[in-house]
SEVEXVEX-871892 format. One record per residue (C-alpha): residue in three letters; chain; y, z, x. Coordinates in steps of 0.2 Angstrom, whole numbers. Layout:
BEGIN
  residuo  cadena     c2     c3     c1
      ALA       A      Y      Z      X
...
This chain:
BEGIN
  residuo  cadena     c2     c3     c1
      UNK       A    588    135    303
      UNK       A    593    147    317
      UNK       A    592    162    304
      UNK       A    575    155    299
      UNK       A    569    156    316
      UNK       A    576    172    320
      UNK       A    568    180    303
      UNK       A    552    173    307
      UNK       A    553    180    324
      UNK       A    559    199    320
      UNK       A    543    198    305
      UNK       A    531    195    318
      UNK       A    536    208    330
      UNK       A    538    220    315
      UNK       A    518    215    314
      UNK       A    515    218    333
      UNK       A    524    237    332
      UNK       A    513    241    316
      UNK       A    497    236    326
      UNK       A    503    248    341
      UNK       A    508    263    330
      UNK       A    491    263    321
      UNK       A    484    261    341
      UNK       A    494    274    344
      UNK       A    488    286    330
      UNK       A    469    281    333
      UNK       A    468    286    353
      UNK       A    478    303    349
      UNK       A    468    308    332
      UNK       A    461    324    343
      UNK       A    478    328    353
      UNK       A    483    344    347
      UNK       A    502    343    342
      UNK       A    500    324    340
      UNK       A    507    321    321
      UNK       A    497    308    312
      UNK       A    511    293    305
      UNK       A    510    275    300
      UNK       A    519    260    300
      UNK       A    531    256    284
      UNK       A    540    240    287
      UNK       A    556    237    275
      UNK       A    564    219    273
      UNK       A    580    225    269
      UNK       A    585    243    272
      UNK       A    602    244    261
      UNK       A    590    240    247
      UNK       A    574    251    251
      UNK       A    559    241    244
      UNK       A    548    254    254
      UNK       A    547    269    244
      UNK       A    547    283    259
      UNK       A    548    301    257
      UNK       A    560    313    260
      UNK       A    555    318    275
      UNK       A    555    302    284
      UNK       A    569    297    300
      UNK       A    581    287    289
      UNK       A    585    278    303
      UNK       A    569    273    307
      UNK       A    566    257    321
      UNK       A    578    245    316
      UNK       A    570    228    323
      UNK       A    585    214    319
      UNK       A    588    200    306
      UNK       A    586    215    292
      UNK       A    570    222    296
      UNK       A    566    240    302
      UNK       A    548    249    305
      UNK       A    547    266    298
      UNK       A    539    281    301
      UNK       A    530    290    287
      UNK       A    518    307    285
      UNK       A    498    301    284
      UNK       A    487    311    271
      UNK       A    470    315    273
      UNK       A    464    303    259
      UNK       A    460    289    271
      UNK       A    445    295    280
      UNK       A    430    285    277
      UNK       A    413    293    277
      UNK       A    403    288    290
      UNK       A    382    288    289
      UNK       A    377    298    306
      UNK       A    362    309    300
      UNK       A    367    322    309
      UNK       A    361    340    302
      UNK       A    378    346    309
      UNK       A    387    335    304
      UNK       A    397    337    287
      UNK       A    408    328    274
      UNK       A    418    336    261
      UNK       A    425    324    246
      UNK       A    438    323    235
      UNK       A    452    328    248
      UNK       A    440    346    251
      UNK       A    443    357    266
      UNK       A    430    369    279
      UNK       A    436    383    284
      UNK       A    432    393    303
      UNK       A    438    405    311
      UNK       A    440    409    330
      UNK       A    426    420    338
      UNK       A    438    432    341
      UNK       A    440    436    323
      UNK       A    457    431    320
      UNK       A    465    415    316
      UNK       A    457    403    301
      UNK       A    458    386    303
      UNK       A    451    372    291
      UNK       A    445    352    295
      UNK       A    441    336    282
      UNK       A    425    333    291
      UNK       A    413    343    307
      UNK       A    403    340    319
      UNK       A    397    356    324
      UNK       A    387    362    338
      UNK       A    373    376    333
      UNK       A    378    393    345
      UNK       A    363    404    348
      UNK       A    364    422    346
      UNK       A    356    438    345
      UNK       A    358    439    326
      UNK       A    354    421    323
      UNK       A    365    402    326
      UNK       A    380    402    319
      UNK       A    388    384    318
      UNK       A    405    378    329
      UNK       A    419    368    335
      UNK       A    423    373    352
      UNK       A    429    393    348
      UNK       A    430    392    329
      UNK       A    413    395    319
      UNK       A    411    390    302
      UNK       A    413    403    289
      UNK       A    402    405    271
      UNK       A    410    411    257
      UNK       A    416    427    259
      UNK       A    423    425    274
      UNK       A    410    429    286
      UNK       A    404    417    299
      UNK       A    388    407    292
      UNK       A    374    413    303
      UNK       A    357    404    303
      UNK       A    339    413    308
      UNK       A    335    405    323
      UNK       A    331    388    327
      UNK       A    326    386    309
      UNK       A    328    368    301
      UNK       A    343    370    286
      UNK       A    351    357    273
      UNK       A    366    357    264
      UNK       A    366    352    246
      UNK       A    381    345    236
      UNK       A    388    360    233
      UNK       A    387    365    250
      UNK       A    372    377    248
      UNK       A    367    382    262
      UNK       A    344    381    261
      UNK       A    332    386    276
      UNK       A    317    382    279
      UNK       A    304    394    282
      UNK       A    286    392    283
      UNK       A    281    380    269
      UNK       A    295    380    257
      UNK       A    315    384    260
      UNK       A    325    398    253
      UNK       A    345    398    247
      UNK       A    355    407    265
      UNK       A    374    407    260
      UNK       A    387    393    254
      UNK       A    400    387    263
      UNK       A    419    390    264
      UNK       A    425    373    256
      UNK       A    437    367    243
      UNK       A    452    361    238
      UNK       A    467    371    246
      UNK       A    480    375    235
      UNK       A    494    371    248
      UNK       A    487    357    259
      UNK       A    505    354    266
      UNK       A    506    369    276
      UNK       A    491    363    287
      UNK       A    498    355    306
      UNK       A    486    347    319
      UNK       A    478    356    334
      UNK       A    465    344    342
      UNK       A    448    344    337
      UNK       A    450    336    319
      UNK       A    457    356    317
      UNK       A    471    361    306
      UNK       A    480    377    307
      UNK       A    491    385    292
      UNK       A    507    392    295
      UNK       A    507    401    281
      UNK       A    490    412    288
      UNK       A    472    410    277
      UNK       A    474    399    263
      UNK       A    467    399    246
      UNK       A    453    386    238
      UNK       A    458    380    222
      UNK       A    443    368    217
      UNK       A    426    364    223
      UNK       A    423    350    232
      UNK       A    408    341    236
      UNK       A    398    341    251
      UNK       A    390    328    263
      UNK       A    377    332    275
      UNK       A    372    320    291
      UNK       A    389    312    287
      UNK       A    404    311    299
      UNK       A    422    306    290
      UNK       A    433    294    303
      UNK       A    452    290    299
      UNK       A    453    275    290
      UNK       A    466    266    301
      UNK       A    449    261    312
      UNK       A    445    250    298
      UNK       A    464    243    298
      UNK       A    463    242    316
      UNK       A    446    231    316
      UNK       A    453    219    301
      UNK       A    470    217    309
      UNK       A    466    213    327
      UNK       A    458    196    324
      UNK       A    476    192    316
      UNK       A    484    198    332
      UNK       A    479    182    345
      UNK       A    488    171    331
      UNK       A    504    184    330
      UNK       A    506    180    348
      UNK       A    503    162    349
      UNK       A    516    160    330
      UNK       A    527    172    340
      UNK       A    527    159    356
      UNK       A    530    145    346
      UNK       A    544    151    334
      UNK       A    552    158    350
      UNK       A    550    141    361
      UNK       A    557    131    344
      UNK       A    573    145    341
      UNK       A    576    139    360
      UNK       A    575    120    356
      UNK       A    583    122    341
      UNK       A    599    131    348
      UNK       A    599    118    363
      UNK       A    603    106    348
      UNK       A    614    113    341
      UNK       A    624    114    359
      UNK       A    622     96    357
      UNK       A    627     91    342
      UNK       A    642    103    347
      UNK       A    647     93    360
């Protein structure tokens, strides 16, 4: 009965550390050197029931009673489109990439999803996240006429209205990369590549007026409700492993 108790016990705990490691991930999303992980809970370690990857710390948290909370490597496959109508805002699908580069000229960089910020200049707007500006194929920074009204189709064609009908301007930098593994976090939604400018491999379609946010927001808002009743099963379990190991000092003596 103790053993009951105390495996009831570690499983809810195990569920209170996977609420705070997807907590954790959520508020540090744009901290730059912040790795994006999740919570993998394993019943029985000698027999691995959770499949985890190479990788991951062997060790992981070992919680008691047989249970241990692991960490694991997130993909970019969980972001969920978000509706924000946004002209600047852009989606790309089927695991698809943007790529910037800094103002400077130098360093690529490549994001899931943008909100960009339209950057006036003397040759036209070019589009922005902080000091990286969006590039069109080619390589060259996307550059808008000035103040002029543009849409993205699903291609990502880049169209701009002029007058009383729109003409085709460039299309963007976006794809499938080839080696999406070399890419590490800088803030910002930004991803940088050790291994310099990356190749596409495949298109991608494109979103417009669409913002993509993790998906552990939406595992975060269905698991919170459950928490209030973690906590109270947790204070009972732990008030009745108490009673229980009182009777047994009883019975003891």
């Amino acid at each position: 009965m103790e053993r009951s108790f105390a495996l009831s016990v570690q499983g809810l705990v195990a569920g209170y550390r996977q609420l705070d490691v997807l907590a954790h991930r959520i508020a540090n999303l744009d901290t730059p050197g912040a790795l994006p992980r999740e919570a993998v809970l394993e019943e029985n370690p000698g027999l691995r029931f959770t499949l985890l990857p190479p990788e991951s710390d062997p060790r992981g948290v070992y919680l008691g009673a047989g249970i241990r909370l692991a960490a694991t490597p997130l993909g970019e496959d969980r972001r969920i489109p978000v509706e924000t109508g946004s002209a600047t805002d852009l989606f790309a699908e089927d695991g698809g990439w943007f790529a910037l580069r800094s103002t400077d000229g130098g360093e690529v960089v490549y994001a899931p999803t943008l909100s960009l910020t339209r950057i006036p200049g003397a040759d036209g707007d070019r589009l922005a996240v902080g000091r990286y500006v969006l590039l069109a194929e080619g390589g060259e920074p996307l550059v808008l006429p000035p103040g002029a009204a543009f849409r993205v189709d699903g291609e990502g064609r880049v169209f701009v209205r002029e007058g009383g009908g729109e003409r085709f301007l460039a299309r963007i930098a976006v794809g499938r990369l080839a080696n999406p593994d070399a890419l590490r976090p800088i803030g910002d939604g930004l991803y940088a590549s050790g291994a310099g400018v990356l190749e596409f491999s495949l298109p991608v379609a494109v979103r417009q007026g669409v913002r993509g946010v993790p998906g552990d927001a939406e595992v975060l808002a269905r698991t919170l409700p459950a928490a209030r009743y973690l906590s109270l099963a947790a204070r009972t379990l732990g008030v009745a492993d108490a009673f229980a190991g009182m009777a047994a000092d009883l019975v003891r003596r």
